[in-house]
Every structure is written in C-alpha cells, then in structure tokens.
FISE-661759 format. One record per residue: x, z, y of N, C-alpha, C in turn; residue in one letter; residue number from 1. Coordinates in nm, 3 decimals. Atoms other than C-alpha are relative to their C-alpha. Layout:
residues N
        nX        nZ        nY       caX       caZ       caY        cX        cZ        cY   aa     i
         X         Z         Y         X         Z         Y         X         Z         Y    a   NUM
...
***
This chain:
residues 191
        nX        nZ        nY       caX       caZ       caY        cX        cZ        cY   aa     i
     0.106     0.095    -0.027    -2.721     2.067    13.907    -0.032    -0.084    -0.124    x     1
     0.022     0.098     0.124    -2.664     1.850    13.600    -0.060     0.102    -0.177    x     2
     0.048    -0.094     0.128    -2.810     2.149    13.339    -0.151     0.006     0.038    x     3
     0.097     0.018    -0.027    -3.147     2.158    13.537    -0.072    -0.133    -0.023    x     4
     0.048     0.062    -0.028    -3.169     1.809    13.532    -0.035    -0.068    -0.156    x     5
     0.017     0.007     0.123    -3.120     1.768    13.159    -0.084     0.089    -0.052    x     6
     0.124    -0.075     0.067    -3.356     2.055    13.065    -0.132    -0.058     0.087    x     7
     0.136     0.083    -0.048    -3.625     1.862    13.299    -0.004    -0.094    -0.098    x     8
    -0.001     0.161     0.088    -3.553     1.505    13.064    -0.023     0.064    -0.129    x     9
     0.035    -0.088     0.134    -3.581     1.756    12.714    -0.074    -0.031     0.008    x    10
     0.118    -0.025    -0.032    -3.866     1.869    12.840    -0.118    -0.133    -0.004    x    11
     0.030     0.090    -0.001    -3.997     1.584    12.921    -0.056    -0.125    -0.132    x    12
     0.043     0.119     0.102    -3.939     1.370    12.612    -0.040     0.091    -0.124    x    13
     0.038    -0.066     0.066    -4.034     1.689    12.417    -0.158    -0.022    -0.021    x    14
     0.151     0.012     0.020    -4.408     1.653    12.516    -0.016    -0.113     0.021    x    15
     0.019     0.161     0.070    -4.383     1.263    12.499    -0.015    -0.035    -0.127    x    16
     0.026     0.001     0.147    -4.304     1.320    12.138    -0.122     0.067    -0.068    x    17
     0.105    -0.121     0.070    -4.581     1.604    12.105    -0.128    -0.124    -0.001    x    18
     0.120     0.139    -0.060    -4.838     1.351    12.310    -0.003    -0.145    -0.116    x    19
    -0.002     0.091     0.096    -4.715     1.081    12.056    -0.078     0.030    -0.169    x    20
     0.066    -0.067     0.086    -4.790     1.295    11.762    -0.141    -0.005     0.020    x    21
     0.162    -0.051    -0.014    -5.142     1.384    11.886    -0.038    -0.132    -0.005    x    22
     0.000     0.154    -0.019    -5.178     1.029    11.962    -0.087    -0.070    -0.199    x    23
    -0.009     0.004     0.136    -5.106     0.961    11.549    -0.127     0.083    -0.049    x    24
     0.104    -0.044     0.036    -5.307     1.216    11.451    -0.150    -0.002     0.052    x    25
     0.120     0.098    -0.014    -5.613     1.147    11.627    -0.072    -0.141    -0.047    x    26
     0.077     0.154     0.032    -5.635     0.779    11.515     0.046     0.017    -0.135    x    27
     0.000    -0.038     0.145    -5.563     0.953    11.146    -0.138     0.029    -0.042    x    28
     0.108    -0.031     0.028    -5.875     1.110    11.184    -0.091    -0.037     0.009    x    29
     0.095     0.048    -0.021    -6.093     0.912    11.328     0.021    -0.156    -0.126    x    30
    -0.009     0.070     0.086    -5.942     0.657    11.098    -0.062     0.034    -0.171    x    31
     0.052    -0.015     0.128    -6.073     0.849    10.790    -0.139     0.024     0.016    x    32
     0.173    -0.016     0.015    -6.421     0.940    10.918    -0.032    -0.157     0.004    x    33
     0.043     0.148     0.030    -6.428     0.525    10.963    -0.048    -0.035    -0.142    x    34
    -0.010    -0.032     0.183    -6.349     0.505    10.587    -0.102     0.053    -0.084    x    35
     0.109    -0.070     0.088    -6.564     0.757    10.470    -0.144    -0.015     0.013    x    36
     0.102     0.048    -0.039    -6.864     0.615    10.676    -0.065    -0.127    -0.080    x    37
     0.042     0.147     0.054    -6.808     0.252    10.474    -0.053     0.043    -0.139    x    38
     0.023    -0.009     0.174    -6.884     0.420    10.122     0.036    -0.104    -0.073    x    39
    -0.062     0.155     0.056    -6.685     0.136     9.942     0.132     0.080    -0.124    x    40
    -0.117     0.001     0.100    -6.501     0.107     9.622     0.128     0.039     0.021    x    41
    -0.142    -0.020    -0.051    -6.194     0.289     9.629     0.101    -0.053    -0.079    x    42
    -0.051     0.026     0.052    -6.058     0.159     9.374     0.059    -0.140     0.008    x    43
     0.037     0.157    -0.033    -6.088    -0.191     9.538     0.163    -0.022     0.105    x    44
    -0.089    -0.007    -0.115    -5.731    -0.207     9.696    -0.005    -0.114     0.091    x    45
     0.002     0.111    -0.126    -5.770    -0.521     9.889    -0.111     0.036     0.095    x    46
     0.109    -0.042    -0.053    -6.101    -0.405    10.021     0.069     0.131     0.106    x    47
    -0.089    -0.072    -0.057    -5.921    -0.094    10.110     0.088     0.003     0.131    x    48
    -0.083     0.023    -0.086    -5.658    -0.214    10.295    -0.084    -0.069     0.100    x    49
     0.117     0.081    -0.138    -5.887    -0.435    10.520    -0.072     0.094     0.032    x    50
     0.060    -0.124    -0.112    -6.105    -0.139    10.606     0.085     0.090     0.082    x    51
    -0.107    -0.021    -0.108    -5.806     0.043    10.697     0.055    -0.019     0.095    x    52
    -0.081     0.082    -0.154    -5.645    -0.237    10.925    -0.153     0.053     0.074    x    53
     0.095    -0.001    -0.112    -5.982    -0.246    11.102    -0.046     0.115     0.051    x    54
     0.028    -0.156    -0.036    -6.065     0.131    11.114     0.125     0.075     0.136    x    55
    -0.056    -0.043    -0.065    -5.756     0.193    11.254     0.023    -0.107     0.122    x    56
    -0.004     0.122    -0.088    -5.759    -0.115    11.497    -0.108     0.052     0.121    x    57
     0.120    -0.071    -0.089    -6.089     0.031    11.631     0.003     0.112     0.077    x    58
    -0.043    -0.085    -0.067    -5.967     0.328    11.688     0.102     0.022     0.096    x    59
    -0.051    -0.001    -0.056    -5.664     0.248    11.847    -0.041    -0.046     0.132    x    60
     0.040     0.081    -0.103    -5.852     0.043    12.102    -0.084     0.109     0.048    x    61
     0.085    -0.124    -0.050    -6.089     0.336    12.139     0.071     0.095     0.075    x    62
    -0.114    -0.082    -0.081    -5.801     0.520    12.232     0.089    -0.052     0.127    x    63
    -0.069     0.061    -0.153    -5.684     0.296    12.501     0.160    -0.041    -0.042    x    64
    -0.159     0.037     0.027    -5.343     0.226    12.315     0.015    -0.179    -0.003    x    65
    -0.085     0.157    -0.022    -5.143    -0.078    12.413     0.047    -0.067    -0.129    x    66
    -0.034     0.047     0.176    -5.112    -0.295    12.097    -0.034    -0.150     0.045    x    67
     0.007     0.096    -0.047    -4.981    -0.594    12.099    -0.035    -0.085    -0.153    x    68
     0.033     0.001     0.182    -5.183    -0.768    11.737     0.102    -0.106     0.000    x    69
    -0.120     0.127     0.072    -4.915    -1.068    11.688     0.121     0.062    -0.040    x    70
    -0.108    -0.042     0.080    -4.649    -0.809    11.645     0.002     0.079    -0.101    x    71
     0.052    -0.088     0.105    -4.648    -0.710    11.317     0.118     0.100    -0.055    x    72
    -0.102    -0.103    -0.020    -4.351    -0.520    11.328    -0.098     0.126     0.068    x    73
     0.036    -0.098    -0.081    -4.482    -0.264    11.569    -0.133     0.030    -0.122    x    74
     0.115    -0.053     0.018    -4.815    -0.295    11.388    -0.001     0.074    -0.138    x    75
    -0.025    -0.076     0.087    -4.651    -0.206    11.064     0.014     0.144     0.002    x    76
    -0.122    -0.118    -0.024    -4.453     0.112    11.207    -0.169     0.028     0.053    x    77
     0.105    -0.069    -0.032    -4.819     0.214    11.355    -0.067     0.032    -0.124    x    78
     0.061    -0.051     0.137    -4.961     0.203    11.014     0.067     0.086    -0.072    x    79
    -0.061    -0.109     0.084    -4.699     0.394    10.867     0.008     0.101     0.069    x    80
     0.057    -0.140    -0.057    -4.760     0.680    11.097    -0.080     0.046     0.008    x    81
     0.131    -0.063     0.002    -5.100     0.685    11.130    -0.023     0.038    -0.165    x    82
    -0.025    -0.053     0.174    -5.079     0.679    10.735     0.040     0.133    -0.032    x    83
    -0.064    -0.120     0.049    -4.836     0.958    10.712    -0.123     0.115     0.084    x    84
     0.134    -0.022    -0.057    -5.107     1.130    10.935    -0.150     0.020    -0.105    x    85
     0.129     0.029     0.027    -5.371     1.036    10.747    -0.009     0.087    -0.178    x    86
    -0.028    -0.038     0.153    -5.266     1.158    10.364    -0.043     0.103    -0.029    x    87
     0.060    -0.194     0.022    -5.349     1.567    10.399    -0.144    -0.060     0.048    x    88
     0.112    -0.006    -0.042    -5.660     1.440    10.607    -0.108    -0.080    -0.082    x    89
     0.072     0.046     0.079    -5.831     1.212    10.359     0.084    -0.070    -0.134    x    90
    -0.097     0.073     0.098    -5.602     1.159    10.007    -0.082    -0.062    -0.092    x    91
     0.097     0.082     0.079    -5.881     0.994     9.866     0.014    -0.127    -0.007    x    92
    -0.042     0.157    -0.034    -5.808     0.684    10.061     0.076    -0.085    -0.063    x    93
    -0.154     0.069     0.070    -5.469     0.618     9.891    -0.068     0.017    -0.153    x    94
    -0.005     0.059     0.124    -5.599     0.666     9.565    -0.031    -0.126    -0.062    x    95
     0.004     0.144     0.048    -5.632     0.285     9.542     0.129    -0.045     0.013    x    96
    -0.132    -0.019    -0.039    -5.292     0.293     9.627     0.087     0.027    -0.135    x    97
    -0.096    -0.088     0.137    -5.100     0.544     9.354    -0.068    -0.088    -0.116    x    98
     0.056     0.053     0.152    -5.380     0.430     9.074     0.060    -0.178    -0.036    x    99
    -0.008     0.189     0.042    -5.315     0.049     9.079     0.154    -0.003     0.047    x   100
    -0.176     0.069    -0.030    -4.914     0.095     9.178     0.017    -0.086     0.111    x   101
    -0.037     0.082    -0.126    -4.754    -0.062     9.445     0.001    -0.138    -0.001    x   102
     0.005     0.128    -0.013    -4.745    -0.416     9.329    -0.068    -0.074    -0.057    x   103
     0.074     0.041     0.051    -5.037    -0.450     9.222    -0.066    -0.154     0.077    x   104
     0.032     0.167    -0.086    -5.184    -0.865     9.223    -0.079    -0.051    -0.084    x   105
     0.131     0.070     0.104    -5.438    -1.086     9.056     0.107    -0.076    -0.049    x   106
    -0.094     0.081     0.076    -5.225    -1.259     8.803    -0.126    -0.159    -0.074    x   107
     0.064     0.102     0.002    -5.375    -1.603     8.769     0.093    -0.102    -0.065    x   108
    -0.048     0.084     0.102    -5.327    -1.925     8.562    -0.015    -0.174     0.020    x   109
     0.054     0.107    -0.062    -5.308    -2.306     8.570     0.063    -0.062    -0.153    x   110
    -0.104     0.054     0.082    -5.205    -2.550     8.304    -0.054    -0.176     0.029    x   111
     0.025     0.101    -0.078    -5.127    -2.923     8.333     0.147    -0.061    -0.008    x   112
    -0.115    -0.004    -0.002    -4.863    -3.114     8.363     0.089    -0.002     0.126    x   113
    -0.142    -0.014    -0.150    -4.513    -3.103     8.629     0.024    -0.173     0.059    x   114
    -0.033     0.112    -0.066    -4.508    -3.365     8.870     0.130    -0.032     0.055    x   115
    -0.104     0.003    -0.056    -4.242    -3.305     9.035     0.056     0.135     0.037    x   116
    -0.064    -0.141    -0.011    -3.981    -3.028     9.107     0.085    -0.023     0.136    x   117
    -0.092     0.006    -0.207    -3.827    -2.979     9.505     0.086     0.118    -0.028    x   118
    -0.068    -0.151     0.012    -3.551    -2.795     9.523     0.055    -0.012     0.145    x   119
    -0.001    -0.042    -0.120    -3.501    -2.635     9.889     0.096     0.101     0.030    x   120
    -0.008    -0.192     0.012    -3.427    -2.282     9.981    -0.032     0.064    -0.115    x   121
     0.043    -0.040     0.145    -3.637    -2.232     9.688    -0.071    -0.112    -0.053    x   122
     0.099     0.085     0.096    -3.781    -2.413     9.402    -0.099    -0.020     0.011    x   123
     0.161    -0.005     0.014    -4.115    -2.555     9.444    -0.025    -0.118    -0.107    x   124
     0.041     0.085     0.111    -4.282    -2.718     9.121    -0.128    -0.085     0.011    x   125
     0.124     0.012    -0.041    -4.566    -2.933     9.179    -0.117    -0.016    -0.106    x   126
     0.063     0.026     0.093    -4.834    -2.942     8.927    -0.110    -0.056    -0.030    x   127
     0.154     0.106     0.034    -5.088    -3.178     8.811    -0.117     0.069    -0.092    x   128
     0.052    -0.033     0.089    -5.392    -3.012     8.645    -0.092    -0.166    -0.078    x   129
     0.109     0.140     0.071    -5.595    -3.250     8.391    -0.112    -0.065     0.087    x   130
     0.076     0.073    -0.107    -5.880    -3.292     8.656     0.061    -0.067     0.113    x   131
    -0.043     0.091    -0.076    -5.658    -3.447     8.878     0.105     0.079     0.156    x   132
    -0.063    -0.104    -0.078    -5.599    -3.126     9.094     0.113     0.006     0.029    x   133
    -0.155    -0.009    -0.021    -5.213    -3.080     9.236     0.025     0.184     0.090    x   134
    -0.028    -0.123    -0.062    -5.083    -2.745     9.314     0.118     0.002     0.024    x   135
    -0.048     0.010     0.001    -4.809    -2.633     9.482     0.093     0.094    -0.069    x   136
    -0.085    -0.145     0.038    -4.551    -2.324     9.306     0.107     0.003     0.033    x   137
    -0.062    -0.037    -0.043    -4.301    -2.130     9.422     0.103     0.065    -0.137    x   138
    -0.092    -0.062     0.134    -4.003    -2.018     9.142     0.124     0.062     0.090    x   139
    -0.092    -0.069    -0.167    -3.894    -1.726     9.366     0.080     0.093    -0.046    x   140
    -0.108    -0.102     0.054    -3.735    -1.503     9.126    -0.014    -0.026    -0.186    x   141
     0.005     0.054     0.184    -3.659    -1.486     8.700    -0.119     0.009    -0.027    x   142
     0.074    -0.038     0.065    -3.935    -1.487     8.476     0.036    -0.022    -0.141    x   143
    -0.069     0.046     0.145    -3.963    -1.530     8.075    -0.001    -0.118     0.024    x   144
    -0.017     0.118     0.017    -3.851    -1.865     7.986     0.022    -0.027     0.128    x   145
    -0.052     0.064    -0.141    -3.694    -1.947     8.353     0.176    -0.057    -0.026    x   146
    -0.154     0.044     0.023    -3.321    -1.960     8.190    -0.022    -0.125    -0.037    x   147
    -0.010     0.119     0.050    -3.388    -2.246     7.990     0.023    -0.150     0.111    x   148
     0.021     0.089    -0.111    -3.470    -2.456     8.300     0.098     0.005     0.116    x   149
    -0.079    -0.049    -0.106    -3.222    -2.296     8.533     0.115    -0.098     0.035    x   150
    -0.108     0.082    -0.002    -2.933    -2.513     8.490    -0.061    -0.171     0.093    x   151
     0.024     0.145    -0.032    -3.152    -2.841     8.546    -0.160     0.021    -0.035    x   152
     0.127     0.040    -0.014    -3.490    -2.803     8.654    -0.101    -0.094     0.000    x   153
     0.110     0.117    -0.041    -3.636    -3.141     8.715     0.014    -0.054    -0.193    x   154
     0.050     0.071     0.190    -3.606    -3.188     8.286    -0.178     0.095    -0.020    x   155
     0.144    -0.068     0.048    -3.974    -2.956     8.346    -0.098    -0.167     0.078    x   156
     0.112     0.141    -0.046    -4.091    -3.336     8.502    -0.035    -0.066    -0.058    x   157
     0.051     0.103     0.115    -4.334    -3.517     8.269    -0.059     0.113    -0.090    x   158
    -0.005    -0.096     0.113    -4.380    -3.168     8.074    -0.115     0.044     0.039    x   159
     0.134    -0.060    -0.034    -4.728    -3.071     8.023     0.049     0.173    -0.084    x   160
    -0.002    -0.160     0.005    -4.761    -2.638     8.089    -0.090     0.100    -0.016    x   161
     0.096    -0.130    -0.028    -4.904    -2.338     8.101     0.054     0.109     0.074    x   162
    -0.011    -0.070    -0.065    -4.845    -2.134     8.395    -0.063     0.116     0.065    x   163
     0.093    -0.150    -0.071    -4.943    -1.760     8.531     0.088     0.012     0.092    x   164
    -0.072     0.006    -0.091    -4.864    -1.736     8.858    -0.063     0.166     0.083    x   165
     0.072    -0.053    -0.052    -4.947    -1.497     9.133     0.000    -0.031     0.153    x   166
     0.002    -0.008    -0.134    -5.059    -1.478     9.521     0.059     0.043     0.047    x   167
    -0.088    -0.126    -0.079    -4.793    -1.384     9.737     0.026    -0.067     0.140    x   168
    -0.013     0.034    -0.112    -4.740    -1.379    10.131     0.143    -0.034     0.055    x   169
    -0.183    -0.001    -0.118    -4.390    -1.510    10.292    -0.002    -0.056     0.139    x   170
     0.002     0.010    -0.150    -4.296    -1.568    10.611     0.081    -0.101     0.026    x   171
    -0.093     0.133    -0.006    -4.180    -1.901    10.740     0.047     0.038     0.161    x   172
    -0.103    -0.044    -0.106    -3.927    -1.821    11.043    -0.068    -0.133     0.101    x   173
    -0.006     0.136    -0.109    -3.946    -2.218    11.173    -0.157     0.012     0.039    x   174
     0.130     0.004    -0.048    -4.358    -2.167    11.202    -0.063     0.121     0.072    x   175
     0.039    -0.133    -0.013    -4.352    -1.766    11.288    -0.139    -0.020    -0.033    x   176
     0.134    -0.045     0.101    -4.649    -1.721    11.058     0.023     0.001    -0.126    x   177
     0.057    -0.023     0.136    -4.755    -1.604    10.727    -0.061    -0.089    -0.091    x   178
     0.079     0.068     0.094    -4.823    -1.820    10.432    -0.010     0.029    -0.124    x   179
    -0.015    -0.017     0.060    -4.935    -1.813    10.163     0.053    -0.060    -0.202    x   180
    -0.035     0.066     0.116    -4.782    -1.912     9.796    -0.012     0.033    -0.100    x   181
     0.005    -0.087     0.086    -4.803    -1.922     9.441     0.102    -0.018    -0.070    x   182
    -0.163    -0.081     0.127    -4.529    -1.728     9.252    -0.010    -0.015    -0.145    x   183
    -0.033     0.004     0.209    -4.419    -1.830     8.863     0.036     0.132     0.001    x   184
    -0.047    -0.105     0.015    -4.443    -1.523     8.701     0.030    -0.019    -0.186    x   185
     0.004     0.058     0.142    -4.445    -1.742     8.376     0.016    -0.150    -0.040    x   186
    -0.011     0.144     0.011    -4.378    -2.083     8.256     0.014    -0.030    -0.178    x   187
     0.023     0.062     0.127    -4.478    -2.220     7.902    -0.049    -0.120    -0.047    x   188
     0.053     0.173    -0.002    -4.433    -2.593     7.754    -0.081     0.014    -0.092    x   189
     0.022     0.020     0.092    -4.711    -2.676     7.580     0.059    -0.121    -0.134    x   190
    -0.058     0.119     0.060    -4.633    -2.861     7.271    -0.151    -0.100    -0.086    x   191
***
C-alpha cells in the first residue's frame, strides 16, 4: 500500500514542478516581447531593470500568480527564474548587464568641508558644501586615503574635502525598508 501511495506524491510533485517550469517560462516570454515592444536603450541599465520589474510584474498578474509585492525575497527568487528563463529567449536584454559589469554606479562628487563625523554601526560623515548645503555619507568599506583617518576619524572635523561618493541601497531592519545612501568611495583634504 505504501509504494502506490508514494508513486501517486512523485507523480504528483513531478507535474507541480513541470507546471512551475511552464509557469517561468511563459512569464520569460511574454516578459521579452514586453521589452522588445518598449524599443529603449539597452545600454541604459537602470532603465532596463525598471522595464523588466514592470514587464514581468504585468505579466505575472496576467497570469493570475499570487505575488505578494512587499516581499522582496520571494520577488527576488521570481526574478531569478524568470531571468534564467528569459536568457536563450531574448540575450539582448542582459546585454546592459555583461557590458557595464555587475557593479556598475554613477560615481558622483561633493566638496566642502566635514561637519561632523557619527560613529554608529557605521561611520557617517556629515558634510557642509560652500553653499550652505549638508549631506549625509556613509564610510561603509576601505577606500584610498581611508587608513589615514581610521584610527581617529573625527580629526576629518573642520577639514575642508573633496569627496566621490556613490548611490547605494541598504536595508534598515528597525524600519523594514530600503534606503538610500551615499558611499565614500574617496576622500581628499584639500589643502
């Protein structure tokens, strides 16, 4: 009795997995005729990726799939299937992807002097530009010239700079949401 009842449950989660598959691939495809409908810069990876989320968002809903959007867990692990899916069916897409590298970012600049330096979980520097402006930065990993300061950060207070930073997203646990900060990817005193 117990060999019948296990080749029924196989069975079973055999064409759950097939049904899952088809699932994937369907919202691969309809995800690339989306794509290929927008005629848009491919080279444009932020652009990119936002037609993507929404192509495949559309489609999933077209498809009647249960999606819950606040979890971005799940919604990750859907993108990386429909993705893997999607690569033989349109590899055009990703070439904004491979060409510009994986960590690719607008590297941006500020200079001015250091108001003040917080030290937390992580370093945040605050910075005064000459118009009066205050920003906040994040010193989330080494860069050049980060040793010097390492020992005793708050001697960068009073020190007029020149900083290149970049845009980056982290995740604050105590707010469950996404913010965003900017990352020292450089720090130079003027003299």
């Amino acid at each position: 009795m117990k060999k019948p009842l296990f080749f029924l449950l196989a069975l079973v989660i055999s064409f759950t997995t097939i049904a899952q598959e088809d699932i994937y691939r369907t919202l691969a495809i309809e995800t690339c005729e989306c794509i290929s409908k927008r005629k848009m810069d491919m080279t444009k990876r932020k652009e990119v990726e936002m037609a993507l989320g929404l192509c495949m968002l559309e489609s999933a809903q077209r498809n009647n799939m249960d999606l819950e959007m606040t979890d971005s867990e799940a919604m990750r692990k859907l993108g990386e299937k429909v993705g893997i899916q999607m690569a033989p069916i349109c590899p055009d897409v990703f070439s904004a992807f491979i060409e510009q590298g994986k960590d690719e970012t607008d590297v941006l600049s500020l200079s001015g002097k250091i108001k003040s330096v917080e030290e937390k979980d992580f370093l945040f520097i605050t910075l005064k530009e000459n118009g009066g402006k205050e920003h906040k930065l994040i010193w989330l990993r080494y860069f050049p010239g980060s040793d010097e300061f390492q020992e005793d950060p708050k001697k960068l207070v009073g020190k007029h700079v020149s900083i290149t930073y970049q845009e980056i997203e982290c995740y604050l646990p105590k707010a469950k949401l996404y913010y965003n900060n900017k990352e020292i990817t450089s720090l130079q005193i003027d003299e």
